[in-house]
C-alpha positions in Angstrom: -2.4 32.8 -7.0 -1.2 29.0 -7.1 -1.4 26.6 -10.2 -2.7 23.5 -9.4 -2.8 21.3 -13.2 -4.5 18.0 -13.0 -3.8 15.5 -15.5 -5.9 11.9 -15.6 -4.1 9.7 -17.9 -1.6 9.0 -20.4 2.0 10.2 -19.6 1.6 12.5 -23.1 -1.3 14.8 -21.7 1.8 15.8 -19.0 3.1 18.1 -21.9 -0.6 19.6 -22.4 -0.5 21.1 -18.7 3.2 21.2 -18.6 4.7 22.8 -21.0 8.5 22.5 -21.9 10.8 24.3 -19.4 8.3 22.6 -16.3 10.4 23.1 -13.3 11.3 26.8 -14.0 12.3 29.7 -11.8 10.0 33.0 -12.6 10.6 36.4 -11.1 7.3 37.7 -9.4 7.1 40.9 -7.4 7.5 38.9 -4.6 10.5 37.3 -5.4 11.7 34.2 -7.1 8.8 31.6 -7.7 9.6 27.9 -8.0 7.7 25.9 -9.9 7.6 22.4 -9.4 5.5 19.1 -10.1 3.8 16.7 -8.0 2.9 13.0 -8.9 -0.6 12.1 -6.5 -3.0 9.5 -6.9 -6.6 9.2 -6.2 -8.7 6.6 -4.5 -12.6 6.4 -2.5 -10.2 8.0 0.9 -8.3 10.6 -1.2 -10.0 12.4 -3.6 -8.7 15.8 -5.6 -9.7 17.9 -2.7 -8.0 16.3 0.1 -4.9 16.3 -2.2 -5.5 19.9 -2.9 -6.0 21.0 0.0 -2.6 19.6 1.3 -0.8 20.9 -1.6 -2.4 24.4 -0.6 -1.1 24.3 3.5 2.4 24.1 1.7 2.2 26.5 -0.9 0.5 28.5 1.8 3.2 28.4 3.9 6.3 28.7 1.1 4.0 31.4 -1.4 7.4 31.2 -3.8 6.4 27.5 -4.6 4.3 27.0 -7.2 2.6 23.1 -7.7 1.6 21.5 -11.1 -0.4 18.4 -9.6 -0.4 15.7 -11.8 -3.2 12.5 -10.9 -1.8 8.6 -12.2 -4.8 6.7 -13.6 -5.4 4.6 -10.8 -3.6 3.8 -7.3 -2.6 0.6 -8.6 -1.0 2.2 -11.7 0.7 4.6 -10.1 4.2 3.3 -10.0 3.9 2.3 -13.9 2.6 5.7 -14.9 5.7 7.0 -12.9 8.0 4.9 -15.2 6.3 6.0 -18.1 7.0 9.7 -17.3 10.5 9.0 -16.7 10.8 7.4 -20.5 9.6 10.3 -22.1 11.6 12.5 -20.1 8.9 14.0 -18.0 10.1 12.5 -14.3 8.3 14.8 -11.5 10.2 16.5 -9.3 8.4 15.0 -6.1 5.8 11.9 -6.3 3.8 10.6 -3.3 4.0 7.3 -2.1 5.4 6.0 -5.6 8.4 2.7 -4.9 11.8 4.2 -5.2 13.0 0.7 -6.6 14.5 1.1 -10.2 14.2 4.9 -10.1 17.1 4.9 -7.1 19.2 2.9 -8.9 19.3 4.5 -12.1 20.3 7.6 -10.1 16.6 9.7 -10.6 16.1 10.2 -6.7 17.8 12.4 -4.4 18.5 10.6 -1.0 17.1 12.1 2.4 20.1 13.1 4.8 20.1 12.1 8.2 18.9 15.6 9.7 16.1 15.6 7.1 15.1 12.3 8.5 15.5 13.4 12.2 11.9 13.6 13.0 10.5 10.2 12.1 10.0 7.2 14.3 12.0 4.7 11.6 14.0 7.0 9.9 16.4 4.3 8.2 13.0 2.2 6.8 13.1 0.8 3.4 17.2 1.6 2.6 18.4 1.3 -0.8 21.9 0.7 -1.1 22.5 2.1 2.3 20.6 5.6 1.2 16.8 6.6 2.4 14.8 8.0 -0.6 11.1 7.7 0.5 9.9 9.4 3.4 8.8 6.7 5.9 5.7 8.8 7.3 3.2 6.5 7.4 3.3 2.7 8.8 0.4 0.6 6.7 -0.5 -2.8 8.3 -1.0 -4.8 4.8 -3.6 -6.1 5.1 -5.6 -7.1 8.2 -8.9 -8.9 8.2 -12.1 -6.7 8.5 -15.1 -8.7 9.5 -18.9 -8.4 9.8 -19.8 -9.3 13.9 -23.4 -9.3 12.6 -22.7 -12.3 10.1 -20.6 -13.7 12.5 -22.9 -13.9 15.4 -25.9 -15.9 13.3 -23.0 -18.1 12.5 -22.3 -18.7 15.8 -19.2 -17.5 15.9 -18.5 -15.6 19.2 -14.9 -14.3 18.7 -12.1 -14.0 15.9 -10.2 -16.9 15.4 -6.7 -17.2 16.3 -5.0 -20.1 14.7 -5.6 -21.3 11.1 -7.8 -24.4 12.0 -10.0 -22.0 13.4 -10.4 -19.7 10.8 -11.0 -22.7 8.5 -14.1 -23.9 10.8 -14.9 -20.5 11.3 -15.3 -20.6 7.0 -16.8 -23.8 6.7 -19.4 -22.0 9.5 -20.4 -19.3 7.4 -20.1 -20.9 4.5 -22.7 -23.5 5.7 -25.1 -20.4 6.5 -25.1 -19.4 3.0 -22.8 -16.6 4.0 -19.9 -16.0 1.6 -16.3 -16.2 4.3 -13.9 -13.7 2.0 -14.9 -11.0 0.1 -12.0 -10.3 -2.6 -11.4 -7.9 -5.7 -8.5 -7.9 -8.5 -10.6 -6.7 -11.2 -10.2 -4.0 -13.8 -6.5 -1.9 -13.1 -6.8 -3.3 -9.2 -5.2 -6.0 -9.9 -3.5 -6.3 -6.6 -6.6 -6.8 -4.4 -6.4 -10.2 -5.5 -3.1 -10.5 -3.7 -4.3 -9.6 -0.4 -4.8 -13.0 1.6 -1.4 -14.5 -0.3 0.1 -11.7 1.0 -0.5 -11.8 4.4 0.1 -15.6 4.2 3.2 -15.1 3.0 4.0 -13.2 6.2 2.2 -15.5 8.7 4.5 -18.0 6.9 7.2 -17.4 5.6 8.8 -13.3 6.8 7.7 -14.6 10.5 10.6 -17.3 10.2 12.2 -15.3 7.1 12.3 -12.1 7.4 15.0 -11.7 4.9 13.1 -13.9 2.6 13.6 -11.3 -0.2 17.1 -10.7 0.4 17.9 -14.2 0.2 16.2 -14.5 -2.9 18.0 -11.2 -4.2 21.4 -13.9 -3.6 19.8 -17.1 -5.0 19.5 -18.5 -1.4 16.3 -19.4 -1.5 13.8 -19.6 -3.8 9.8 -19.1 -4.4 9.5 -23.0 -4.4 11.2 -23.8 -1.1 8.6 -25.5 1.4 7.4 -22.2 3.4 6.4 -20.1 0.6 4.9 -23.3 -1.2 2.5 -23.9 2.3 2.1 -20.0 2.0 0.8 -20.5 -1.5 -1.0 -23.7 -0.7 -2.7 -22.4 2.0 -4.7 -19.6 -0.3 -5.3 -22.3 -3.1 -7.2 -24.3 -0.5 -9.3 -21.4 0.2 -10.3 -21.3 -3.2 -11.0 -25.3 -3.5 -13.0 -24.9 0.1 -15.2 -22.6 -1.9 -14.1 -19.7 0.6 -13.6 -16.9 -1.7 -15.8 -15.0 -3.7 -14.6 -15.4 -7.2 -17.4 -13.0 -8.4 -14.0 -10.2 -7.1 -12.4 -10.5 -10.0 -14.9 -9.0 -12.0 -14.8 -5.9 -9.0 -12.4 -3.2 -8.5 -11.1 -1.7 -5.2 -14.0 0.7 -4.8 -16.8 -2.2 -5.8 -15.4 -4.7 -3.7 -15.7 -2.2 -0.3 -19.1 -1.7 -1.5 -19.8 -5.6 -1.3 -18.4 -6.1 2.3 -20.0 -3.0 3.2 -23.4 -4.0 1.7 -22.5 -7.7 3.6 -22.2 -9.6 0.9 -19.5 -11.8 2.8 -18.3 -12.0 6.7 -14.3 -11.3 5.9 -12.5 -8.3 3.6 -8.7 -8.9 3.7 -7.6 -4.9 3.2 -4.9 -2.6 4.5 -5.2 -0.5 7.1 -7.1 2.7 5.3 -10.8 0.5 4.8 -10.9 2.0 9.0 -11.1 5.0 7.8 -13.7 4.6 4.8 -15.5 1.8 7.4 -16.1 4.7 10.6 -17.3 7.2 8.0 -19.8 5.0 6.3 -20.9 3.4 9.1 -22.3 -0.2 7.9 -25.5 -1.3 8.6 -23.3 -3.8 11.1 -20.4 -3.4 13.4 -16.9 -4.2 12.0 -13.8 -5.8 14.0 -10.7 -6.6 12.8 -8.1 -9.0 13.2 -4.7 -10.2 12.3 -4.8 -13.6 9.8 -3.9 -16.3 12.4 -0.8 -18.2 12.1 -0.9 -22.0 12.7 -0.3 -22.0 16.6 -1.3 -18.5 17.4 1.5 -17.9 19.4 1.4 -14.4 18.7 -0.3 -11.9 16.1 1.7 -11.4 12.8 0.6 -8.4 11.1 2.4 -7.6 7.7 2.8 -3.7 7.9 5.2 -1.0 5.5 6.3 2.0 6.6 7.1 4.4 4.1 4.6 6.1 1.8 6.2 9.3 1.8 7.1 11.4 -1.4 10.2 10.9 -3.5 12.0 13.4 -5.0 13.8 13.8 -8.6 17.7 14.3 -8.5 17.2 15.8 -11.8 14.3 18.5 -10.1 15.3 21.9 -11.6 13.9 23.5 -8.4 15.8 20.7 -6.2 16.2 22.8 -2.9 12.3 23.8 -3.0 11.3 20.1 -3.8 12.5 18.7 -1.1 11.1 21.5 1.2 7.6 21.0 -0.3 7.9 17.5 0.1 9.3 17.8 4.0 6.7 20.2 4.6 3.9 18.2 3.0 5.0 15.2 5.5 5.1 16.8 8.5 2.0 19.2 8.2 0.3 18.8 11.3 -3.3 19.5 9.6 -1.8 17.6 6.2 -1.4 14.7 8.5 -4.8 14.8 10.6 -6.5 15.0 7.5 -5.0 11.4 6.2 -5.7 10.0 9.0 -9.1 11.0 9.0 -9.9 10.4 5.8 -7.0 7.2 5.1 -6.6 5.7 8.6 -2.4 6.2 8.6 -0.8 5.3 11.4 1.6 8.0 10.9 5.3 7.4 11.9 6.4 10.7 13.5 8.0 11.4 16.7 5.1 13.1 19.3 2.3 12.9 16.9 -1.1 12.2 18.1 -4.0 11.5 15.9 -7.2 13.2 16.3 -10.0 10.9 17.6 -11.6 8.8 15.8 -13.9 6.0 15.1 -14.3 2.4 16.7 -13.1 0.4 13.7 -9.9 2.9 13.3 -9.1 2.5 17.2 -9.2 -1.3 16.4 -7.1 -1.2 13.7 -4.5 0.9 15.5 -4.5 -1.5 18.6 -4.1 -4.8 16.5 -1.5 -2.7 15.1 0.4 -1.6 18.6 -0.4 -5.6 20.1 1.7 -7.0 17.3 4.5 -4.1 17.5 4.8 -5.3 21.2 4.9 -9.2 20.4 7.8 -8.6 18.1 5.0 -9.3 14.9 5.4 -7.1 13.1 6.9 -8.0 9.7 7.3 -6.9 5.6 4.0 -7.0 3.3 4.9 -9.0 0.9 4.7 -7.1 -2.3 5.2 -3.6 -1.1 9.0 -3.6 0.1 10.8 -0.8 -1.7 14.1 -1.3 0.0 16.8 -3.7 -0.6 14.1 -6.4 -0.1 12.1 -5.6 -2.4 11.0 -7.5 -5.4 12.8 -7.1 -8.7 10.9 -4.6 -10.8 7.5 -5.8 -13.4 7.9 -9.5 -10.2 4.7 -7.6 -8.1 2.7 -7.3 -11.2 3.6 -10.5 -11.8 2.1 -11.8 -8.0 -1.1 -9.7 -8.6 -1.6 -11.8 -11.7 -1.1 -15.2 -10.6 -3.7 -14.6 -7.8 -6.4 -14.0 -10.1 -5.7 -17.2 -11.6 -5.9 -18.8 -7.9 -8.6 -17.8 -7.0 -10.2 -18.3 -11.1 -9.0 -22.0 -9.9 -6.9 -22.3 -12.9 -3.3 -22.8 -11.4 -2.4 -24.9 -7.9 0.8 -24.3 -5.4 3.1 -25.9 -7.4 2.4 -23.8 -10.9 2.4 -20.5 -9.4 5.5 -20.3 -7.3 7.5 -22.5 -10.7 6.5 -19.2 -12.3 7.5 -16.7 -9.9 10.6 -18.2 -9.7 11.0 -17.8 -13.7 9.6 -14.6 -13.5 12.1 -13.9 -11.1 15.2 -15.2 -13.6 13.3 -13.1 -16.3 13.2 -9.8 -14.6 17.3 -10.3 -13.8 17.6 -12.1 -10.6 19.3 -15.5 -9.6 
């Protein structure tokens, strides 16, 4: 029969479920078991039984693997709770979809060879120091902008808009219809809904001229205040001053705020890719379209988009061979995969997969998606880069933060990027 251990919180109820010796080989009268421990989070698309029923396919398939699930707090938490584990000495031996960043470089991770990696469509995405520790399963456009075509039509508004003047009229439309443009969150421990427009503005200006922005700044070329990640910046504070945003979001976590777009409490959610999924399954009283946030000439669509997501695996993994075979396995699970894309909308990153059909908003998001991959639009989400590019570790909470005091109105352009750039300098950079 297979363990599965859930744990909810704080990194000391690990040693409640699993006690000390986690990780060990036990003789069964089938052979050698291998126990190991698995780091998942939860949110409205993945609850406890998707996860266990993935976790089952595997263990169904390798019956000598035996799973300990562990649950983080919250998604937004889950990379912090993962650190916390790893102070008190209680890394797991594979964690899904948790920023290799820090743990890679402290030598916790085991790198993915090149045959492991054979079967996915950007095998080298994400490198760290020339090595691949995260699986790159599952390509996340981060985030797009969901709208209400009912709200939008007694508005007048007969189409998307496609540069930034027009999605400001299109605002100033809805707004003067009593309609509320953006609806945002960032409240509670989802702190990083808040982010969501800065960070696709951040790509539409700065990664689509700079797509080495974070690189640079790794080397002290270039730095949050330079002019295109000011305008960035700017750009989302004059949202807030144009009365765009809902401030009431920062009083909402994730799952409230999909409940206020979905309830149409405002025209326009900025959210990654998965709301498709959540948005077919509901079905809203109106229909939803999508669309990339425009750029200033609308030469072509930019759509911010990571590719990774996959588990990562501890070097120090008693049961090291089995880990990694779990974790391949859970990956590449035809069913496993079907699943999240049913109930997470991934656009999953595997050579000759083909999703299952699904609904009108999902197909949208998946063609906005494939339009940009052919314009050559495609670029980082700011904020979720766990390669080389990536932010220096505590900078992303950092970001999350000084959006809520955007759109709270408290700080302008100039203020926030002046403290990323110390924040930067703080957390060890140039």
């Amino acid at each position: 029969m297979k363990k599965v251990c859930t744990l909810a919180a704080a990194a000391l109820a690990l040693s409640a479920c699993a006690p000390a010796g986690s990780g060990s080989t036990e003789q069964t009268a089938g052979g050698m078991r291998k126990e190991i421990t698995f780091l998942t989070f939860e949110t409205p698309n993945l609850g406890p039984e998707i996860w266990d029923a993935q976790i089952k396919r595997v263990t169904d398939k390798y019956p000598d693997i035996t799973v300990k699930k562990l649950v983080a707090p919250s998604a937004g938490e889950r990379n912090g709770y993962a650190k916390q584990l790893l102070a008190s000495g209680q890394l797991p031996d594979v964690m899904a979809a948790i920023a290799p960043g820090g743990f890679a470089e402290g030598g916790h991770l085991a790198p993915w060879g090149d045959a492991e990696l054979a079967a996915y469509e950007f095998p080298k995405a994400n490198p760290l120091r020339g090595k691949i520790y995260q699986l790159p399963y599952n390509t996340q456009p981060t985030p797009l902008i969901y709208y209400n075509k009912k709200l939008f039509a007694e508005a007048g508004i007969s189409a998307p808009p496609k540069t930034w003047a027009a999605l400001l009229e299109v605002s100033a439309k809805l707004k003067a219809k009593g309609v509320n443009p953006f609806v945002v969150g960032g409240g509670g421990k989802d702190a990083f809904a808040a982010g969501y427009l800065w960070i696709a503005l951040v790509g539409t200006d700065v990664y689509s001229k700079q797509p080495d922005f974070l690189v640079k700044r790794r080397v002290g070329r270039v730095r949050f205040t330079d002019p295109d990640f000011q305008k960035a910046t700017a750009k989302f504070v004059d949202l807030v001053k144009k009365g765009y945003i809902d401030k009431a979001g920062l009083s909402r976590d994730y799952p409230s705020t999909e409940k206020a777009f979905v309830e149409g409490k405002g025209a326009m959610y900025p959210m990654g890719s998965w709301f498709a999924a959540s948005a077919d399954a509901t079905k809203p009283s109106f229909d939803v379209g999508v669309f990339p946030l425009p750029t200033d000439d609308g030469a072509k669509p930019i759509v911010p988009a990571y590719t990774g997501g996959g588990p990562i695996v501890s070097a120090k993994a008693k049961n090291l061979e089995a880990a990694k075979r779990f974790a391949l396995e859970f990956n590449q699970n035809q069913a496993n995969n079907d699943e999240t894309v049913k109930s997470d909308a991934a656009i999953i990153a595997i050579k000759g997969y083909t999703p299952p059909t699904m609904g009108p908003v999902y197909d949208a998001t998946l063609q906005v998606y494939r339009d940009a991959l052919a314009a050559g639009g495609v670029v980082n989400a700011f904020t979720v880069e766990t390669g080389d590019d990536s932010l220096l570790p505590g900078v992303s909470d950092k970001v999350f933060a000084l959006a809520q005091d955007i759109i709270a109105g408290r700080k302008d352009a100039a203020q926030v990027t002046r403290e990323l750039d110390a924040e930067w300098v703080k957390a060890g950079g140039q």
